[in-house]
C-alpha positions as CSV (number, residue, x, y, z in Angstrom):
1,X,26.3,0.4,1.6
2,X,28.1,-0.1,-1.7
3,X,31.4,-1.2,0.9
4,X,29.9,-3.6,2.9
5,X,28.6,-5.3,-0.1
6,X,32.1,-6.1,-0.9
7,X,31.7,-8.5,2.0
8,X,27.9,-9.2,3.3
9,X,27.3,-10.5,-0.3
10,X,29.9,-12.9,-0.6
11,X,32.3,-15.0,1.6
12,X,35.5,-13.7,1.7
13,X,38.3,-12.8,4.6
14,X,36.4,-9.7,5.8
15,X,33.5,-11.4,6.4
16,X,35.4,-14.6,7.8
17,X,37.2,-12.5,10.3
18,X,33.9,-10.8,11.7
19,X,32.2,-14.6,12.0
20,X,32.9,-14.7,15.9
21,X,31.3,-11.3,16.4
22,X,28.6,-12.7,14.1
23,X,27.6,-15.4,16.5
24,X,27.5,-13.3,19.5
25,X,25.1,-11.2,17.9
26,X,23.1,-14.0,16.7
27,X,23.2,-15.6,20.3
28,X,22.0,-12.2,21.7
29,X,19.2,-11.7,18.9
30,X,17.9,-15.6,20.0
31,X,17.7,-14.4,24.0
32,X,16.1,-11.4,23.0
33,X,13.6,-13.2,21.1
34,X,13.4,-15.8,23.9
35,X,12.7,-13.4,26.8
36,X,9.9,-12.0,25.0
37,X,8.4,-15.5,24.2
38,X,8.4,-16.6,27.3
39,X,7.2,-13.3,28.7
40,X,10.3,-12.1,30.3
41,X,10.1,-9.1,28.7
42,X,6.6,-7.1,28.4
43,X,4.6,-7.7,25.0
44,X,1.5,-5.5,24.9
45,X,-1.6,-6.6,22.8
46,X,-3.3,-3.9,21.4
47,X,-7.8,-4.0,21.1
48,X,-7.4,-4.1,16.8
49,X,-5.6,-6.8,14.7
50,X,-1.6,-5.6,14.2
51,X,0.6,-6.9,10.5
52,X,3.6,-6.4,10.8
53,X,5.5,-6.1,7.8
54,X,10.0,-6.6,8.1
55,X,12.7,-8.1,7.0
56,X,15.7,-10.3,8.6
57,X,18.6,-8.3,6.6
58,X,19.7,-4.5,6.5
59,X,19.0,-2.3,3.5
60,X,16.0,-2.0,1.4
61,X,13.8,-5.1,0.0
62,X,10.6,-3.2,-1.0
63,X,8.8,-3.1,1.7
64,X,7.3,0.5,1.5
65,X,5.3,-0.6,-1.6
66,X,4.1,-3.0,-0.3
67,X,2.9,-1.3,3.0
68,X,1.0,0.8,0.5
69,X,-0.6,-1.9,-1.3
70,X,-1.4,-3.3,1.8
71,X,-3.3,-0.5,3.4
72,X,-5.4,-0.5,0.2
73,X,-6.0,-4.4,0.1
74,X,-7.1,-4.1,3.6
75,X,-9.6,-0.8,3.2
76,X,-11.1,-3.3,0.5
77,X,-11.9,-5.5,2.6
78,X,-13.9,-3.4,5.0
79,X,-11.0,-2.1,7.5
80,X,-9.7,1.2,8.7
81,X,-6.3,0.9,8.5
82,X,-3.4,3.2,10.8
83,X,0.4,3.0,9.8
84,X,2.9,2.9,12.4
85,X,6.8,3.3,11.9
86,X,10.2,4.0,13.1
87,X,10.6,7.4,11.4
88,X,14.0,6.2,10.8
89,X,16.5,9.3,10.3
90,X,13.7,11.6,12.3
91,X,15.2,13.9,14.5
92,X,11.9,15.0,16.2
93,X,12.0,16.5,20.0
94,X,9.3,14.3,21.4
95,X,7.7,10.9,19.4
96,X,5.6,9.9,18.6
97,X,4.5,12.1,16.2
98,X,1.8,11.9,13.2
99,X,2.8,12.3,10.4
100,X,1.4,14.8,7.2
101,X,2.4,15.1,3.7
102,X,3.6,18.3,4.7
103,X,5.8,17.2,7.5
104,X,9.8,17.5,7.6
105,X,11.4,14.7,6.5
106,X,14.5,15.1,9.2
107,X,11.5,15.1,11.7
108,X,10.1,12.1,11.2
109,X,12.1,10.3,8.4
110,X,11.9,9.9,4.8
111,X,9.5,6.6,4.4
112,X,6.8,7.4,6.5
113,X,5.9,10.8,4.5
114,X,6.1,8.3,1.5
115,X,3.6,6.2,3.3
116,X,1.2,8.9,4.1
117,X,1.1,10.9,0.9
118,X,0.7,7.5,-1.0
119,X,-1.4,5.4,1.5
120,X,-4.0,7.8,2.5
121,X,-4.1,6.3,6.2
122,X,-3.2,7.9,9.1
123,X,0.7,7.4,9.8
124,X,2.4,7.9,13.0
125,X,6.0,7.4,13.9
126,X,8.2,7.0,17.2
127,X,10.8,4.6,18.6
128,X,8.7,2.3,21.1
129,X,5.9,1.1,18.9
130,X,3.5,0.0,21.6
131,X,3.5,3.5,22.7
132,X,3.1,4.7,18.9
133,X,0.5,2.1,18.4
134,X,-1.8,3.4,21.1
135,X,-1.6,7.1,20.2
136,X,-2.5,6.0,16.5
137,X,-6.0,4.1,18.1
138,X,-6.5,7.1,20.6
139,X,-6.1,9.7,17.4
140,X,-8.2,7.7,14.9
141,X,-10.5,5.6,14.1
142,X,-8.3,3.1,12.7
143,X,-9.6,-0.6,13.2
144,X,-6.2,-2.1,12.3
145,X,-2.5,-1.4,12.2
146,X,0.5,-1.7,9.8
147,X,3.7,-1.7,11.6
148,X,6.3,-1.0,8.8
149,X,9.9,-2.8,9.3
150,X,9.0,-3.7,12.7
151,X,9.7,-7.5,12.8
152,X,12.0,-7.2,15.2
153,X,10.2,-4.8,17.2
154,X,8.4,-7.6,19.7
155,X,7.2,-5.6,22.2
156,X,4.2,-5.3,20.2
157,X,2.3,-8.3,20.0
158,X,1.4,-8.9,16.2
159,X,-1.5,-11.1,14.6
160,X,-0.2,-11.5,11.3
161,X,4.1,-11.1,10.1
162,X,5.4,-10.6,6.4
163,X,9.1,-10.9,5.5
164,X,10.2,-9.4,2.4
165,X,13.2,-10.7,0.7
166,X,14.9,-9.0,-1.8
167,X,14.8,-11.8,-4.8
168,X,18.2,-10.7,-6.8
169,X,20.1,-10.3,-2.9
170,X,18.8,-12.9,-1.4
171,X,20.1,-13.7,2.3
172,X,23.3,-12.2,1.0
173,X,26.3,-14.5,2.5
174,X,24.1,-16.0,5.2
175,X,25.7,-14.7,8.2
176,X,24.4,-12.2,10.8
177,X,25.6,-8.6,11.5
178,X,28.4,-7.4,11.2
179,X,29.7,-10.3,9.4
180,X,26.6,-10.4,7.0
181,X,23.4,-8.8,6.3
182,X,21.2,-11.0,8.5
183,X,19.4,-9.0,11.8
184,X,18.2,-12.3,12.5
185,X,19.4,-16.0,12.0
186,X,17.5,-17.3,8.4
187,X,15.5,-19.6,10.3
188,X,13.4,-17.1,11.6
189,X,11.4,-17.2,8.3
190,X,10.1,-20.5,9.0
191,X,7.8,-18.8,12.1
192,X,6.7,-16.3,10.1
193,X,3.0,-16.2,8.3
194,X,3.9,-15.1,5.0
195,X,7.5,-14.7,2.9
196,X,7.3,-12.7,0.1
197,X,10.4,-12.0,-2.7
198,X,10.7,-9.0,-4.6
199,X,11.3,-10.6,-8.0
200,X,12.0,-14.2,-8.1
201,X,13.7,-15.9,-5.4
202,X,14.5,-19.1,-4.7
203,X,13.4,-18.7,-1.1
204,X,9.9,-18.0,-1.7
205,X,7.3,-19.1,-3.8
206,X,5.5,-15.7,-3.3
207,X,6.5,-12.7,-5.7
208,X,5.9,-9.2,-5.7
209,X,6.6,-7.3,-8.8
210,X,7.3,-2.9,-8.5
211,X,5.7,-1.8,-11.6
212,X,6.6,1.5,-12.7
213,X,4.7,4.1,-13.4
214,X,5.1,7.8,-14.5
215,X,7.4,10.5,-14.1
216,X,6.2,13.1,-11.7
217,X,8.1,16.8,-11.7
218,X,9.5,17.6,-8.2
219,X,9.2,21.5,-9.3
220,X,5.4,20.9,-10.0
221,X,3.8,18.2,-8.9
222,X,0.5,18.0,-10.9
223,X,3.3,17.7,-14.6
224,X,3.0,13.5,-15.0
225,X,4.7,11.8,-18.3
226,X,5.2,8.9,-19.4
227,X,8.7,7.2,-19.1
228,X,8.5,6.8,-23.1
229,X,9.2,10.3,-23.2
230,X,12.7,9.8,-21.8
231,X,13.5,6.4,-23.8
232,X,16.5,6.4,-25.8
233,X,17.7,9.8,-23.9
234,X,20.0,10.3,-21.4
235,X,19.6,11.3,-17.5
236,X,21.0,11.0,-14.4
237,X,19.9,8.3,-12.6
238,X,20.3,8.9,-8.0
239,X,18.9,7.3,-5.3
240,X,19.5,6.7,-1.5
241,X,18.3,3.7,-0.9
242,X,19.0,0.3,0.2
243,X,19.5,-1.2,-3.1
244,X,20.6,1.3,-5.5
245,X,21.1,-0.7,-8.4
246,X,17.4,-1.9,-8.6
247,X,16.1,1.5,-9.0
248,X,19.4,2.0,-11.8
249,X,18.2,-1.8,-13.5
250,X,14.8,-0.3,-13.7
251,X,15.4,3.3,-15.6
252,X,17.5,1.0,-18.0
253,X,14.8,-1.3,-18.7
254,X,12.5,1.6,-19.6
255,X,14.8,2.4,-22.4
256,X,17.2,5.5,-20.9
257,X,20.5,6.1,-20.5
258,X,21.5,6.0,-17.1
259,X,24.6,7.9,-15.6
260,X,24.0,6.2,-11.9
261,X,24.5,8.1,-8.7
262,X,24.6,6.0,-5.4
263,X,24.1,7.5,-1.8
264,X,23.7,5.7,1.3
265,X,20.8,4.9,2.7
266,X,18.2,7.7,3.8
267,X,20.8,10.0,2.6
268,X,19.9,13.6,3.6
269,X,20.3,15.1,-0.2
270,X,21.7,18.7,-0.7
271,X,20.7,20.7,-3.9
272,X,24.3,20.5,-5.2
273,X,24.3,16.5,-4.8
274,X,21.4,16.5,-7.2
275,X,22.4,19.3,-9.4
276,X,24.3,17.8,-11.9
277,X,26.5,20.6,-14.0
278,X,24.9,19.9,-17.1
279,X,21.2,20.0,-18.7
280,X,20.6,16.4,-18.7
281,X,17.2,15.7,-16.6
282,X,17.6,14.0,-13.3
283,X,15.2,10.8,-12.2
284,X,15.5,10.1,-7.9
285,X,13.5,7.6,-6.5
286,X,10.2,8.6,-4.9
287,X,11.4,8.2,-1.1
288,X,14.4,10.3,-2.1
289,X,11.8,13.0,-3.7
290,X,10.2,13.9,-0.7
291,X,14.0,15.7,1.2
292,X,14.4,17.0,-2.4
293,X,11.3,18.9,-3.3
294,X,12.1,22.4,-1.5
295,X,15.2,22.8,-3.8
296,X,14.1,21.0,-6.8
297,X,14.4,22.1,-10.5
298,X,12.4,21.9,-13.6
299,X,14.3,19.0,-14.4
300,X,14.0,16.9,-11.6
301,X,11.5,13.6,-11.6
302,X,10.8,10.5,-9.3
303,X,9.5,7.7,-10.5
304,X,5.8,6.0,-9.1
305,X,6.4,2.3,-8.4
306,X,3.4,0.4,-7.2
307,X,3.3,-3.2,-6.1
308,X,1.4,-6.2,-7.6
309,X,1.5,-9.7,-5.4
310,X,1.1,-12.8,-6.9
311,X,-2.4,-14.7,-6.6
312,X,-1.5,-17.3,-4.3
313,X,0.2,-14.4,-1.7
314,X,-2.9,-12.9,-1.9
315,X,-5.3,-15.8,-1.3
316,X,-3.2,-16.8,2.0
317,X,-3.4,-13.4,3.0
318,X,-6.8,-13.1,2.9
319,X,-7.7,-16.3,4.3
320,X,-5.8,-14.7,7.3
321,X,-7.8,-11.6,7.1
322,X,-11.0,-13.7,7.7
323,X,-9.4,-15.0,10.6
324,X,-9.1,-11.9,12.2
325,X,-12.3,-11.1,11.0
326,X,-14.4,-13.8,12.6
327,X,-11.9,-13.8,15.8
């Protein structure tokens, strides 16, 4: 991730070159989108409300957190709610598959375990999401569904989309794959219902805010502290995750000392990679804890991140949810 960087971030003769292969992919994306609009290609409506919560660029812009404070927000307001995901980096023989807190991450992925230790819902993952949609409603009584990063995904008809943006990032250079970060042309945000940043943006007058939270010990899980107990000391800081440097921005703002460690995205940790040869304690990300915990040591933590939206994000979102409501 750290290479293409070099050149979705910025314009430069990389990214220049790849600008014809950028526009056929942008042309395909626009008759993909097209042939489902116009019915060309099958869209099935499922019997409960669907949100779908995405993105328009590659790598990570927070949407897990707020997938979590979603499913909350919405059992608040009276519903049921069911996850549904990719299970990106699963590996399962046959999908889709629910997922438990106990399951294998290189089953089923890395996020959605995240999403069901955290969420409490019922989480079920598989590559055709109409298909992984129904076997959530026939497994549950789930009265209405999450689809994590599926905005893309339009087979499944949806009632309500969010975009997340990632506020420092941004669209990156504006150009669509491979020539940029963009799955989809920027545009595409003006048909969604809702456009959320994480962190302040520009594009957006809607903000989410990942606040942190404790330390948790991979070794035992029930051994919480407080980040203060770290401040002024130095640790390794490693994550695999889209943005890297957010997590590494964040241990530094809490006071430590961070000697950063970058790995791709999803990143299938071994116990060397997070076995530093030295005593100093080591602080992963809480997606990356979940592939680490059969291997971990004493001195291994993740750090809890929670989300907190902005008032006005939540009173559009809710006048929405009454919508569906008295639909």
């Amino acid at each position: 991730m750290k290479r293409l960087d070099q050149y979705w971030y910025s314009i430069n003769t990389v990214s220049i070159l790849l600008v014809p292969l950028s526009w056929v992919f942008c042309l395909i994306s626009w008759i993909r989108r097209q042939a489902y609009k116009y019915n060309l290609l099958a869209t099935r409506k499922m019997p409960v409300p669907v949100i779908v919560v995405g993105n328009i660029t590659v790598g990570g812009t927070g949407k897990t957190p707020l997938v979590i404070w979603l499913a909350e927000h919405l059992r608040q307001q009276g519903f049921s709610p069911g996850i549904i995901s990719r299970g990106y980096g699963g590996n399962a023989t046959h999908w889709p598959i629910q997922v438990m807190d106990t399951s294998d991450p290189a089953e089923v992925g890395d996020e959605p375990i995240m999403l069901a230790r955290r969420s409490g819902c019922p989480v079920w993952v598989g590559p055709d999401r109409p298909v992984t949609a129904t076997k959530l409603l026939d497994a549950t009584a789930c009265n209405i569904i999450i689809s994590d990063d599926g905005l893309q995904h339009y087979a499944l008809a949806r009632d309500i989309e969010i975009a997340v943006i990632d506020g420092a990032r941004g669209l990156g250079n504006g150009l669509c794959l491979p020539a940029g970060p963009l799955r989809e042309k920027s545009n595409r945000l003006s048909t969604v219902d809702l456009v959320i940043a994480n962190g302040a943006s520009d594009l957006t007058t809607h903000q989410m805010t990942l606040v942190p939270g404790d330390l948790v010990n991979l070794k035992e899980d029930n051994t919480r502290v407080s980040t203060e107990q770290f401040r002024g000391g130095r640790v390794h800081g490693m994550a695999g995750i889209g943005n890297p440097t957010r997590f590494f921005n964040t241990l530094r703002q809490l006071g430590l000392d961070v000697e950063a460690h970058a790995f791709p995205d999803h990143h299938s940790f071994r116990a060397a990679e997070i076995t530093p040869d030295d005593t100093l304690p080591v602080i992963i990300t809480e997606k990356d804890a979940v592939k680490c915990t059969g291997f971990a040591q004493q001195r291994h933590w993740y750090l809890e991140v929670s989300a907190e939206l902005d008032a006005g994000f939540i009173q559009q979102l809710d006048k929405q949810i009454r919508e569906l409501k008295d639909g």
